[in-house]
N, C-alpha and C positions, 0 to 999 in steps of 0.2 A: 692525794690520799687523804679522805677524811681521818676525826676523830676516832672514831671506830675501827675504821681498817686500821690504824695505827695500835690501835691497843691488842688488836686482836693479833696482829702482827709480833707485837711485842711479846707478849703472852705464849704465842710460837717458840718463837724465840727462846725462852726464858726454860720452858718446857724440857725436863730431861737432864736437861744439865747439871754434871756432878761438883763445874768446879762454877766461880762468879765470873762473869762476864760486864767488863767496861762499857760506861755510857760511850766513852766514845768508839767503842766494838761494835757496841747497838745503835752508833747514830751513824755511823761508816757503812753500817750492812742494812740499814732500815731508808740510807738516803735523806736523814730530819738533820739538825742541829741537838746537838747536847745538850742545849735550852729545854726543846722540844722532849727530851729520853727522857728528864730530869722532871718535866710536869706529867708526862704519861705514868712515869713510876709513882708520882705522887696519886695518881688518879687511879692505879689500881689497887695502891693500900689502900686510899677512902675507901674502893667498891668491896673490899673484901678479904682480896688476893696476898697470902701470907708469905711478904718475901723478908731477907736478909740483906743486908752490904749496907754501904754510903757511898757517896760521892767520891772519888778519887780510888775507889777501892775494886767495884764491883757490883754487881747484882746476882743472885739465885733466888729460886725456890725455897723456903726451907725444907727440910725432912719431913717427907708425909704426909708432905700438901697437896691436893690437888690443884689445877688451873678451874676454876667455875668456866664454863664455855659461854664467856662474856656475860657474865652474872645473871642466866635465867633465871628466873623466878618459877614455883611451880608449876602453875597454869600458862607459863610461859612455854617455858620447854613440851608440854603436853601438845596444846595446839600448834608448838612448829612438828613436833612427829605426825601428828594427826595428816598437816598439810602435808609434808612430805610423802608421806604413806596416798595420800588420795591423789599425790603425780602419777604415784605409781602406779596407780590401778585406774587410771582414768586417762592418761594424757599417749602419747608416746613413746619408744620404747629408749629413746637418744636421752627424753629429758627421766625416764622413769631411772635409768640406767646412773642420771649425773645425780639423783635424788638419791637411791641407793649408798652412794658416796658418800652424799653431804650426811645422812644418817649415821653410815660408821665412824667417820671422824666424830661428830657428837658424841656418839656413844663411848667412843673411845676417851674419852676426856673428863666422863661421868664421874663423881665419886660415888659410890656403891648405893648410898640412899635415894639417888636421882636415877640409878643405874634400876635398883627396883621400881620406883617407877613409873618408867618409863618401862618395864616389863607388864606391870598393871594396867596400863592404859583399857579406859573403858570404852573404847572406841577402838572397831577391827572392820576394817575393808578389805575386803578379799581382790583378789586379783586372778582374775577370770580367765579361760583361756578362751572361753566363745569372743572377747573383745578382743580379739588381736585383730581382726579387721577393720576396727574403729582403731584401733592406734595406729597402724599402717595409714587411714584418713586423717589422722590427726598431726600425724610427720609433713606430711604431702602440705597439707593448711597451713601448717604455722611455716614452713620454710617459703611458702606463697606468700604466707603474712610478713614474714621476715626481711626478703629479699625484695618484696613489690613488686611480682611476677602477673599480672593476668592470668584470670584462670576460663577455662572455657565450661561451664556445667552444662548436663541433661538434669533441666529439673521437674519433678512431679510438683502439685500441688494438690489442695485437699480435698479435690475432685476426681486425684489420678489423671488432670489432663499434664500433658508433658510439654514442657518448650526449653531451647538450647537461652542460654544467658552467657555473655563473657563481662564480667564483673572484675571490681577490684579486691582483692581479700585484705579485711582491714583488721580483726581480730576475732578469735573465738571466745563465744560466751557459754558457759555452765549454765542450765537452769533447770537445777534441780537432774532431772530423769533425761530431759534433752539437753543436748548439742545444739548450738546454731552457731556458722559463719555469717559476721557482721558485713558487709560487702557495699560498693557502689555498683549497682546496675545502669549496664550501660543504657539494657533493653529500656528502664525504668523512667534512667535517669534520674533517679534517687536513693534511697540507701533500703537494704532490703536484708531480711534474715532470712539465711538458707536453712532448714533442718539438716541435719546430719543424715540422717534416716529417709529422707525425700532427694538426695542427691543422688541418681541413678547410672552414669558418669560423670566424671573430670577429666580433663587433660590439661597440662600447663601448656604456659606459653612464653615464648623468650622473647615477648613485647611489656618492658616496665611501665608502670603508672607512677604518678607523681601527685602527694596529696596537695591542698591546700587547703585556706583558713575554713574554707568551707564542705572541703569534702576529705572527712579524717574522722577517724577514730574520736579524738577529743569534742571535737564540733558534733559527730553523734549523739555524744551523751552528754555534750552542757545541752544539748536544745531537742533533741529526742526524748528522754529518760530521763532527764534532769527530777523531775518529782518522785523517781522511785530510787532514787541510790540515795544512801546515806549521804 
C-alpha cells in the first residue's frame, strides 16, 4: 500500500467517528506500524485536515470538519468529474456503472463550497441512448484487451472493400469523434487501427496471445506515435 492509499485509507477511517480512536486501533486495522499512523497523521495536519488527540490518547475529526477528498484543489476536483462523467457517456456500461460510484463517494465527502461547485461545472456530457451499441462494443474490446483473448473482425475499409482479420486487441484509443482498437494483425503482421464504425462483425476467441518487447501496447507508442504524445 502506497502513501496515498494510506492516507486515504486513514481518512476513512477517521471519518464519522464520534469517539477517538488509537494509533494502535489504526495501525492494527490499517496493517502499518504505529511509526507509520504517527507520520500519516502528521501528514494530514500539514495537508489541511482538522484533527484532535495525541499520541497515547487518540485520534478524531474535530466538530464540523469535513475530510478534503485527498486535498483536491479546485481545478483538480473539476477535471476528475469531467473525466468521470466522459466514462460515463463514452465507455461501457460495467466501467460507466464503477464511475458512478467513484462520483458519489466524492461527492459525498464535499464540503458545501466544493459541493457547489461541482454543481456549476462548465462542462455537461450527455449520455446518449443511441450509444448503447457502442458501449456494448466497447465491453466486448476491453475484456479482449483485458484478458488477451484474439478477436476475429469483418472489416470495411475506406473503400467499403471488406476482409476477415483475427488480430490481437491491445488497447482502445479516443480521438476526438472516433474510436479505434489498437490491434496486431495477424493478416498484416504489424499493428493496425481498427475504426469502431468500420468493424462490421466480431467474435472472440478462446485462443490467448502473448505480448512482447516488440509487439505491445508500449512498443506502439514509444516507436509509433512517440512524436505526438506529450
Amino acid at each position: 500500500m502506497n502513501k496515498a492509499e494510506r492516507l486515504f485509507q486513514l481518512m476513512s477511517a477517521l471519518q464519522g467517528r464520534r469517539s477517538a480512536i488509537t494509533a494502535k486501533q489504526l495501525a492494527d486495522k490499517m496493517n502499518v506500524s504505529i511509526r507509520t499512523i504517527y507520520r500519516d497523521i502528521q501528514a494530514l495536519e500539514l495537508s489541511g485536515v482538522a484533527l484532535e488527540g495525541e499520541p497515547g490518547v487518540g485520534y478524531m475529526l474535530k466538530p464540523g470538519k469535513h475530510l478534503p477528498p485527498l486535498m483536491f484543489k479546485h481545478d483538480e476536483l473539476q477535471s476528475l468529474l469531467i473525466g468521470l462523467r466522459m466514462v460515463r457517456a463514452f465507455t461501457d456500461k460495467e466501467l460507466a456503472q464503477a464511475a458512478r460510484q467513484a462520483e458519489d463517494k466524492i461527492l459525498s465527502v464535499l464540503p458545501e463550497n466544493l459541493k457547489l461547485i461541482a454543481e456549476e461545472q462548465a462542462y455537461r456530457i450527455p449520455i446518449l441512448n443511441k450509444d448503447n451499441d457502442k458501449r456494448a462494443l466497447h465491453l466486448q474490446l476491453r475484456k479482449a484487451c483485458e484478458d488477451k483473448h484474439k478477436l476475429n473482425l469483418d472489416y470495411a475499409d475506406n473503400n467499403g472493400n471488406e476482409s476477415r482479420r483475427c488480430i490481437w486487441p491491445l488497447t482502445m484509443i479516443g480521438w476526438g469523434d472516433n474510436w479505434t482498437l489498437l490491434a496486431w494483425c495477424e493478416l498484416r503482421e504489424d499493428y493496425r487501427n481498427f475504426r469502431f464504425d468500420r468493424i462490421t462483425q466480431i467474435t472472440s476467441s478462446a485462443v490467448k496471445f502473448k505480448t512482447s518487447r516488440t509487439r505491445s501496447m508500449s512498443h506502439y507508442f514509444k516507436t509509433q506515435l512517440k512524436e505526438d504524445l506529450e
